[in-house]
C-alpha positions in Angstrom: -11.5 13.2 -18.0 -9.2 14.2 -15.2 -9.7 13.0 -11.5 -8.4 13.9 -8.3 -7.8 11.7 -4.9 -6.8 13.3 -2.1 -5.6 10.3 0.0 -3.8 11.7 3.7 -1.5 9.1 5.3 1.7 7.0 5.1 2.4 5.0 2.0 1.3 1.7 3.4 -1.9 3.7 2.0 -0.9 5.1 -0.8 0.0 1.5 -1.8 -3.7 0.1 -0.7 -5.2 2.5 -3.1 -3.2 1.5 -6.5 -5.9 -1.1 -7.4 -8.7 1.6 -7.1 -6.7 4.5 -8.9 -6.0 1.8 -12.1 -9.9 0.8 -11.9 -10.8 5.0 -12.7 -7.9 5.7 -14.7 -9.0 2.6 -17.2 -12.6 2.3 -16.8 -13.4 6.1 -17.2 -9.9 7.0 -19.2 -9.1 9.5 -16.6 -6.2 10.9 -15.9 -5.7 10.6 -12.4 -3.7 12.8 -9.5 -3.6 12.6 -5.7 -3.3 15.0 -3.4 -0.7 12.9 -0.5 1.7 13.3 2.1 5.0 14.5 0.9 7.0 11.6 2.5 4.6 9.3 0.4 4.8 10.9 -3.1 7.7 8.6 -4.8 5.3 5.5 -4.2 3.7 6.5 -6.9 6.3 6.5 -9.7 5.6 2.6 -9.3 1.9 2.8 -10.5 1.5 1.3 -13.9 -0.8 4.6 -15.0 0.4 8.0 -15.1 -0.4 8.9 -11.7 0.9 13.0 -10.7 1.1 13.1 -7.3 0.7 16.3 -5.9 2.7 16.8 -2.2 0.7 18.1 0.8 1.1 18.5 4.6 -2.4 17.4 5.3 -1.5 17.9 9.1 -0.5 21.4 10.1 -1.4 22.6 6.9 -2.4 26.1 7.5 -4.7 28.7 5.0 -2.1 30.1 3.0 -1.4 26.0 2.4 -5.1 25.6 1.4 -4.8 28.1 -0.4 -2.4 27.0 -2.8 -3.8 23.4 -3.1 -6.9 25.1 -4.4 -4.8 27.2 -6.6 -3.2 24.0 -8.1 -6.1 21.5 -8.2 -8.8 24.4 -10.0 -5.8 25.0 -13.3 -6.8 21.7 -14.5 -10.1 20.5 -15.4 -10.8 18.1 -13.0 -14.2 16.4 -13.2 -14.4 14.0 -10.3 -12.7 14.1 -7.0 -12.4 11.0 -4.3 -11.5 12.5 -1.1 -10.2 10.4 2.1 -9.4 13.6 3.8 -12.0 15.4 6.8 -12.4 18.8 8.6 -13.6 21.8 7.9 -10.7 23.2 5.6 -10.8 20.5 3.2 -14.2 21.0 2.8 -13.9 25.0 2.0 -11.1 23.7 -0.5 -13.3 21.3 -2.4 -16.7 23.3 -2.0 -14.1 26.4 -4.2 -13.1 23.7 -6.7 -16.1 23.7 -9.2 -15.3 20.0 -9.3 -18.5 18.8 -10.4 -18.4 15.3 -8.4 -16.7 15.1 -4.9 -17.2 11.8 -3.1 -16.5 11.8 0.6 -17.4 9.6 3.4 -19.0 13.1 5.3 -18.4 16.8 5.0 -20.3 19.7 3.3 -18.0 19.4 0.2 -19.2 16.2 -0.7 -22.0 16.0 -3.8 -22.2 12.3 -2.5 -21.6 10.2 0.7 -20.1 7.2 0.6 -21.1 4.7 3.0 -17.8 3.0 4.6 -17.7 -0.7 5.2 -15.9 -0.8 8.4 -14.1 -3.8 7.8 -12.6 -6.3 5.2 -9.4 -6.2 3.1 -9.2 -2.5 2.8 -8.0 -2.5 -1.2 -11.2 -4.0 -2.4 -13.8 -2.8 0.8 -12.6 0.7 1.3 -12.0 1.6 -2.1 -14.9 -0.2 -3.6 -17.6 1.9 -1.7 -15.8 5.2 -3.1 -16.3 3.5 -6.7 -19.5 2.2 -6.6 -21.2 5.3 -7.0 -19.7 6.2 -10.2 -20.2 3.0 -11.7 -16.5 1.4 -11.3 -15.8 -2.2 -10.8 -12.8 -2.8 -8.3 -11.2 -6.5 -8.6 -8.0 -5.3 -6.2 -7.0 -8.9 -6.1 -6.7 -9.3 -9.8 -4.2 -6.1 -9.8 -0.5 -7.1 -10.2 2.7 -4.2 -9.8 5.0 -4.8 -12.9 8.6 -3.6 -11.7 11.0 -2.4 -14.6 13.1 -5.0 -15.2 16.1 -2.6 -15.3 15.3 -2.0 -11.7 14.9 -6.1 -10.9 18.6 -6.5 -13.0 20.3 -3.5 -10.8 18.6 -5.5 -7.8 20.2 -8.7 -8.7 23.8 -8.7 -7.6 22.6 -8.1 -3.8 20.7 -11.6 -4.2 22.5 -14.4 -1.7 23.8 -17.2 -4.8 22.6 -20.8 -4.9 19.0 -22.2 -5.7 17.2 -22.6 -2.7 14.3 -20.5 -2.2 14.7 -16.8 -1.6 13.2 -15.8 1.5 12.8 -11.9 2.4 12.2 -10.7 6.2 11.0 -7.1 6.8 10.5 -6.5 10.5 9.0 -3.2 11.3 11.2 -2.9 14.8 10.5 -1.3 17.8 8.7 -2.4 21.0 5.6 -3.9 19.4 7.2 -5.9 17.0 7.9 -9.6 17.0 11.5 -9.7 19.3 14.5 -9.2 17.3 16.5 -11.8 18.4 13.5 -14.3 17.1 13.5 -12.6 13.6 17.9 -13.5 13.6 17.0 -17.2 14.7 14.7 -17.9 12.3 16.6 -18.7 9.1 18.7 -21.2 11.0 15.2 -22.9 12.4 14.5 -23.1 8.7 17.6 -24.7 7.5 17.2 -27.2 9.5 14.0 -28.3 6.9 15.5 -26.2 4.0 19.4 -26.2 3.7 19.2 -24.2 0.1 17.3 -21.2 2.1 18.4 -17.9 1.5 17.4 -14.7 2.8 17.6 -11.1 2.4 16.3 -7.8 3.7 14.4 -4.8 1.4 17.9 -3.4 2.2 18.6 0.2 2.2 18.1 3.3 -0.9 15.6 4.5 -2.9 11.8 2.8 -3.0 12.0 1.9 -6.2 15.5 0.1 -5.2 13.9 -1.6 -1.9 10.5 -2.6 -4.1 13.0 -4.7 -6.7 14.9 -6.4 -4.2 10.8 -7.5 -2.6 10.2 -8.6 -6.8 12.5 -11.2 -6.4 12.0 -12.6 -3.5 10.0 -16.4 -3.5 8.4 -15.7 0.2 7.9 -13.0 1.8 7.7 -12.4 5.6 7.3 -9.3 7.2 5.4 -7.2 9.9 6.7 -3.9 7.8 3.1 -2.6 6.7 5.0 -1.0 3.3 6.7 -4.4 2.6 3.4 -6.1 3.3 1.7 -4.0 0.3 4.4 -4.2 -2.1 4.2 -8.1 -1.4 0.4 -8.2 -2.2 0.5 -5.9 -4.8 3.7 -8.3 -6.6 1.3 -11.5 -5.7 4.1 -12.9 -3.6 3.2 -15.6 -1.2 3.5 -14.1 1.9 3.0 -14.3 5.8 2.3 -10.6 7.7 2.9 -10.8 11.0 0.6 -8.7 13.4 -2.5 -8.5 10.3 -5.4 -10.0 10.8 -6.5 -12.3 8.2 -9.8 -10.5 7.7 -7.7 -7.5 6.4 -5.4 -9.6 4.0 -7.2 -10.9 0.5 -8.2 -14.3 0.3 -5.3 -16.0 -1.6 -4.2 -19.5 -0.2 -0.7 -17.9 -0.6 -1.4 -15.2 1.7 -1.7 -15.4 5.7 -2.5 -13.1 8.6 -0.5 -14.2 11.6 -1.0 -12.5 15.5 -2.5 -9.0 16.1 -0.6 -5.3 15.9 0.7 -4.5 19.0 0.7 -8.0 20.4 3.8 -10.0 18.7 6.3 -10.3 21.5 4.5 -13.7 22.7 4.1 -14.9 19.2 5.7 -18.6 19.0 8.2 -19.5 16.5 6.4 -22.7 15.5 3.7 -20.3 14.8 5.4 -18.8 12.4 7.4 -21.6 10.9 3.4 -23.3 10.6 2.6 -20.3 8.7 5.6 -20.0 6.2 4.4 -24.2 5.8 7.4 -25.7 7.7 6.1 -27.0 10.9 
Protein backbone atom coordinates (compact mmCIF):
# COMPACT_ATOMS: atom_id res chain seq x y z
CA UNK A 1 0.00 0.00 0.00
CA UNK A 2 1.12 3.62 -0.35
CA UNK A 3 0.64 6.23 2.45
CA UNK A 4 0.86 9.74 2.80
CA UNK A 5 1.81 12.19 5.92
CA UNK A 6 1.52 15.54 5.62
CA UNK A 7 3.64 16.75 8.55
CA UNK A 8 3.98 21.02 8.56
CA UNK A 9 6.90 22.36 10.65
CA UNK A 10 10.75 22.48 11.19
CA UNK A 11 12.74 19.35 11.18
CA UNK A 12 13.00 19.05 14.91
CA UNK A 13 9.49 17.41 13.71
CA UNK A 14 10.20 15.84 10.94
CA UNK A 15 12.72 13.95 13.11
CA UNK A 16 9.97 13.29 16.03
CA UNK A 17 7.98 11.46 13.48
CA UNK A 18 10.70 8.76 12.06
CA UNK A 19 9.65 6.19 14.70
CA UNK A 20 5.93 6.46 13.56
CA UNK A 21 6.67 6.61 9.66
CA UNK A 22 8.96 3.08 10.22
CA UNK A 23 6.00 1.58 12.47
CA UNK A 24 3.46 2.03 8.96
CA UNK A 25 5.97 1.45 6.44
CA UNK A 26 6.85 -2.15 8.21
CA UNK A 27 3.70 -3.08 9.87
CA UNK A 28 1.42 -2.41 6.78
CA UNK A 29 4.36 -2.70 4.02
CA UNK A 30 3.55 0.68 2.89
CA UNK A 31 5.39 2.84 1.01
CA UNK A 32 5.38 5.97 2.75
CA UNK A 33 5.67 9.90 1.51
CA UNK A 34 5.28 13.20 3.40
CA UNK A 35 4.06 16.15 2.41
CA UNK A 36 6.79 18.87 4.58
CA UNK A 37 8.37 22.06 4.57
CA UNK A 38 10.88 22.51 1.99
CA UNK A 39 13.73 23.67 4.41
CA UNK A 40 12.99 20.13 6.17
CA UNK A 41 12.99 17.77 3.21
CA UNK A 42 16.81 16.43 3.37
CA UNK A 43 16.04 15.12 6.98
CA UNK A 44 14.56 12.51 5.47
CA UNK A 45 17.32 10.94 3.36
CA UNK A 46 18.39 9.69 6.99
CA UNK A 47 15.25 7.51 7.44
CA UNK A 48 16.16 3.84 7.29
CA UNK A 49 12.83 3.25 4.84
CA UNK A 50 12.38 4.74 1.56
CA UNK A 51 10.66 7.73 2.63
CA UNK A 52 9.86 10.51 -0.73
CA UNK A 53 9.38 13.60 0.69
CA UNK A 54 7.43 15.82 -1.14
CA UNK A 55 8.32 19.83 -0.58
CA UNK A 56 5.54 22.28 0.37
CA UNK A 57 5.09 25.89 1.73
CA UNK A 58 2.37 24.93 4.10
CA UNK A 59 2.38 28.74 5.15
CA UNK A 60 1.47 31.15 2.36
CA UNK A 61 0.73 28.43 0.19
CA UNK A 62 -1.84 29.89 -2.05
CA UNK A 63 -4.65 27.80 -4.56
CA UNK A 64 -2.69 27.42 -7.48
CA UNK A 65 -0.10 25.72 -4.72
CA UNK A 66 -2.98 23.48 -3.50
CA UNK A 67 -3.57 22.89 -6.56
CA UNK A 68 -0.66 21.16 -7.54
CA UNK A 69 -0.17 19.23 -4.23
CA UNK A 70 -3.46 17.55 -5.20
CA UNK A 71 -2.20 17.09 -8.65
CA UNK A 72 0.86 15.17 -7.17
CA UNK A 73 -0.58 13.26 -4.21
CA UNK A 74 -3.93 11.78 -6.51
CA UNK A 75 -1.04 10.12 -9.50
CA UNK A 76 -0.23 7.58 -6.98
CA UNK A 77 -2.41 5.29 -5.35
CA UNK A 78 -2.42 6.34 -2.01
CA UNK A 79 -4.54 4.42 0.43
CA UNK A 80 -4.10 6.01 3.79
CA UNK A 81 -3.21 9.54 4.63
CA UNK A 82 -1.97 10.90 8.30
CA UNK A 83 -2.42 14.55 8.22
CA UNK A 84 -0.79 17.05 11.02
CA UNK A 85 -1.82 19.95 8.92
CA UNK A 86 -5.39 22.31 9.62
CA UNK A 87 -7.53 24.92 7.82
CA UNK A 88 -9.86 24.93 5.41
CA UNK A 89 -7.54 24.40 2.27
CA UNK A 90 -6.05 21.34 3.40
CA UNK A 91 -9.23 20.02 3.98
CA UNK A 92 -10.58 20.75 0.18
CA UNK A 93 -7.18 19.11 -0.82
CA UNK A 94 -7.72 15.83 0.98
CA UNK A 95 -11.62 15.76 0.73
CA UNK A 96 -10.42 15.82 -3.70
CA UNK A 97 -7.94 12.96 -3.03
CA UNK A 98 -10.10 9.81 -3.08
CA UNK A 99 -7.81 8.73 -0.36
CA UNK A 100 -9.85 6.24 1.14
CA UNK A 101 -8.52 6.77 4.97
CA UNK A 102 -7.53 10.33 6.18
CA UNK A 103 -6.75 10.61 9.86
CA UNK A 104 -6.79 14.11 11.33
CA UNK A 105 -6.96 15.50 14.69
CA UNK A 106 -10.27 17.86 13.27
CA UNK A 107 -11.38 19.04 9.86
CA UNK A 108 -14.06 17.96 7.34
CA UNK A 109 -11.39 15.86 5.32
CA UNK A 110 -10.88 13.65 7.96
CA UNK A 111 -12.74 9.88 7.68
CA UNK A 112 -11.48 9.63 11.39
CA UNK A 113 -10.55 11.92 14.33
CA UNK A 114 -7.81 11.26 16.29
CA UNK A 115 -8.03 12.20 19.83
CA UNK A 116 -4.54 14.12 20.82
CA UNK A 117 -2.93 13.40 24.04
CA UNK A 118 -1.82 16.73 25.01
CA UNK A 119 1.23 15.84 26.67
CA UNK A 120 4.08 13.14 26.98
CA UNK A 121 7.21 12.40 24.89
CA UNK A 122 5.69 13.53 21.67
CA UNK A 123 7.43 10.46 19.36
CA UNK A 124 5.44 7.83 21.15
CA UNK A 125 2.11 10.13 22.48
CA UNK A 126 1.50 12.15 19.41
CA UNK A 127 2.18 9.74 16.94
CA UNK A 128 0.75 6.80 18.72
CA UNK A 129 -2.87 8.28 18.78
CA UNK A 130 -2.53 8.79 14.83
CA UNK A 131 -1.63 4.88 14.71
CA UNK A 132 -3.96 3.43 16.95
CA UNK A 133 -6.74 3.58 14.76
CA UNK A 134 -5.28 1.65 12.08
CA UNK A 135 -4.06 -0.94 14.16
CA UNK A 136 -0.22 0.03 14.42
CA UNK A 137 2.02 -0.47 17.42
CA UNK A 138 4.46 2.45 18.02
CA UNK A 139 7.62 1.50 20.40
CA UNK A 140 9.49 5.05 19.45
CA UNK A 141 11.95 4.31 22.10
CA UNK A 142 13.01 1.02 20.63
CA UNK A 143 13.74 2.96 17.20
CA UNK A 144 17.50 3.47 16.60
CA UNK A 145 18.97 5.90 13.23
CA UNK A 146 21.74 3.78 11.64
CA UNK A 147 24.22 6.39 9.96
CA UNK A 148 26.22 5.09 6.85
CA UNK A 149 29.35 4.45 8.02
CA UNK A 150 30.94 6.16 4.93
CA UNK A 151 29.40 9.29 6.36
CA UNK A 152 30.74 8.44 10.28
CA UNK A 153 34.49 7.69 8.34
CA UNK A 154 34.34 11.21 6.35
CA UNK A 155 33.22 12.63 9.91
CA UNK A 156 36.17 11.26 11.63
CA UNK A 157 39.16 13.43 10.93
CA UNK A 158 37.25 16.50 12.49
CA UNK A 159 37.20 14.31 15.87
CA UNK A 160 39.61 16.14 18.77
CA UNK A 161 42.56 12.88 19.17
CA UNK A 162 43.11 11.17 22.50
CA UNK A 163 40.69 8.78 24.56
CA UNK A 164 38.85 10.64 26.83
CA UNK A 165 35.22 10.82 26.26
CA UNK A 166 33.82 12.79 23.43
CA UNK A 167 31.62 15.33 24.48
CA UNK A 168 29.30 17.35 21.85
CA UNK A 169 27.65 20.88 22.77
CA UNK A 170 24.85 22.24 20.45
CA UNK A 171 23.59 25.49 21.80
CA UNK A 172 20.70 26.88 19.99
CA UNK A 173 21.94 30.76 20.57
CA UNK A 174 20.09 33.66 20.89
CA UNK A 175 18.48 35.49 23.80
CA UNK A 176 16.66 32.60 25.38
CA UNK A 177 19.36 30.32 25.43
CA UNK A 178 21.64 29.24 28.24
CA UNK A 179 24.54 32.44 28.15
CA UNK A 180 27.18 31.83 25.77
CA UNK A 181 29.94 32.58 27.79
CA UNK A 182 28.66 29.58 30.21
CA UNK A 183 28.47 27.17 27.26
CA UNK A 184 32.75 28.32 26.53
CA UNK A 185 33.41 27.71 30.36
CA UNK A 186 32.11 24.51 30.61
CA UNK A 187 34.65 22.13 29.17
CA UNK A 188 37.37 23.59 31.40
CA UNK A 189 34.76 23.06 34.66
CA UNK A 190 34.86 19.53 33.31
CA UNK A 191 38.46 18.95 33.05
CA UNK A 192 38.92 19.69 36.12
CA UNK A 193 37.00 16.01 36.98
CA UNK A 194 37.86 14.68 33.43
CA UNK A 195 41.31 15.75 32.01
CA UNK A 196 40.83 13.22 28.79
CA UNK A 197 37.50 15.42 27.80
CA UNK A 198 37.11 16.36 24.45
CA UNK A 199 34.61 18.29 22.80
CA UNK A 200 33.25 19.21 19.52
CA UNK A 201 30.38 21.02 17.82
CA UNK A 202 27.74 19.44 14.99
CA UNK A 203 30.03 21.84 13.01
CA UNK A 204 29.04 23.24 9.82
CA UNK A 205 27.77 21.47 5.96
CA UNK A 206 25.29 19.33 4.97
CA UNK A 207 22.77 17.42 7.53
CA UNK A 208 23.89 14.34 6.80
CA UNK A 209 27.54 15.73 7.52
CA UNK A 210 26.42 17.47 11.01
CA UNK A 211 24.23 14.10 11.97
CA UNK A 212 27.78 11.95 11.71
CA UNK A 213 29.78 14.15 13.61
CA UNK A 214 26.39 13.75 16.58
CA UNK A 215 27.07 9.52 15.73
CA UNK A 216 30.12 9.77 17.30
CA UNK A 217 29.96 11.63 19.95
CA UNK A 218 29.85 9.64 23.71
CA UNK A 219 27.47 12.64 25.43
CA UNK A 220 25.65 14.78 24.10
CA UNK A 221 24.54 18.27 25.41
CA UNK A 222 22.56 20.56 23.68
CA UNK A 223 19.49 23.00 23.79
CA UNK A 224 19.51 22.76 19.67
CA UNK A 225 15.97 21.10 19.32
CA UNK A 226 17.44 19.27 15.82
CA UNK A 227 20.63 18.04 17.77
CA UNK A 228 18.34 16.98 20.62
CA UNK A 229 16.36 14.47 18.08
CA UNK A 230 19.27 13.25 16.22
CA UNK A 231 20.69 12.38 19.84
CA UNK A 232 17.49 10.41 20.83
CA UNK A 233 16.97 8.92 17.73
CA UNK A 234 21.22 7.63 17.82
CA UNK A 235 20.34 6.53 21.62
CA UNK A 236 23.16 8.76 22.81
CA UNK A 237 23.15 9.70 26.39
CA UNK A 238 22.26 12.99 26.45
CA UNK A 239 21.23 16.14 28.68
CA UNK A 240 18.72 18.90 26.72
CA UNK A 241 18.76 21.88 28.19
CA UNK A 242 15.42 23.95 28.23
CA UNK A 243 13.07 20.21 27.77
CA UNK A 244 11.07 19.23 30.19
CA UNK A 245 11.64 15.75 31.26
CA UNK A 246 8.00 14.85 30.66
CA UNK A 247 8.76 15.42 26.89
CA UNK A 248 12.05 13.34 26.78
CA UNK A 249 11.59 9.28 26.85
CA UNK A 250 12.26 7.60 29.94
CA UNK A 251 15.88 6.34 29.42
CA UNK A 252 18.18 6.66 32.60
CA UNK A 253 20.62 8.09 29.95
CA UNK A 254 18.42 10.79 29.02
CA UNK A 255 17.67 14.14 31.11
CA UNK A 256 15.46 17.15 30.73
CA UNK A 257 17.15 20.07 32.32
CA UNK A 258 15.36 23.92 32.94
CA UNK A 259 12.40 25.15 30.82
CA UNK A 260 12.43 26.88 27.01
CA UNK A 261 12.76 30.32 27.34
CA UNK A 262 14.10 30.40 30.89
CA UNK A 263 17.94 29.17 30.74
CA UNK A 264 19.81 32.43 31.37
CA UNK A 265 19.60 31.63 35.32
CA UNK A 266 20.34 28.06 34.85
CA UNK A 267 23.43 27.15 37.30
CA UNK A 268 26.39 25.47 36.02
CA UNK A 269 26.45 22.91 38.78
CA UNK A 270 23.12 22.22 37.49
CA UNK A 271 24.35 21.23 34.52
CA UNK A 272 27.55 19.58 35.56
CA UNK A 273 24.84 17.35 38.09
CA UNK A 274 23.11 16.49 35.06
CA UNK A 275 26.01 15.45 32.66
CA UNK A 276 26.97 13.21 36.34
CA UNK A 277 29.97 15.39 37.44
CA UNK A 278 28.85 17.24 40.40
Amino acid sequence: MRALFLIPGDSSRQLQAFPAVAAVADQLRAEVQVVCAAAAAPIWSLHPERVKPIPFAFEGATLADWANLLGTVREPDFQLCINRASGRQVDLMLSMSHIPTRLATGGFSATERVVAPGGGWPNQADWQAFLRPIGVTLDADAFRLTLPQSDLADAAPAIPAGDGPLLLLAPLGGPADWPAERWQALPERIRRTLPGLRTIDPGAGSLRERAARIGLADVVLASDPVVIELALLLGLPLVALGRDAAELPGRGAVQGIGSAGQLSGLAPETVLAGLGLA
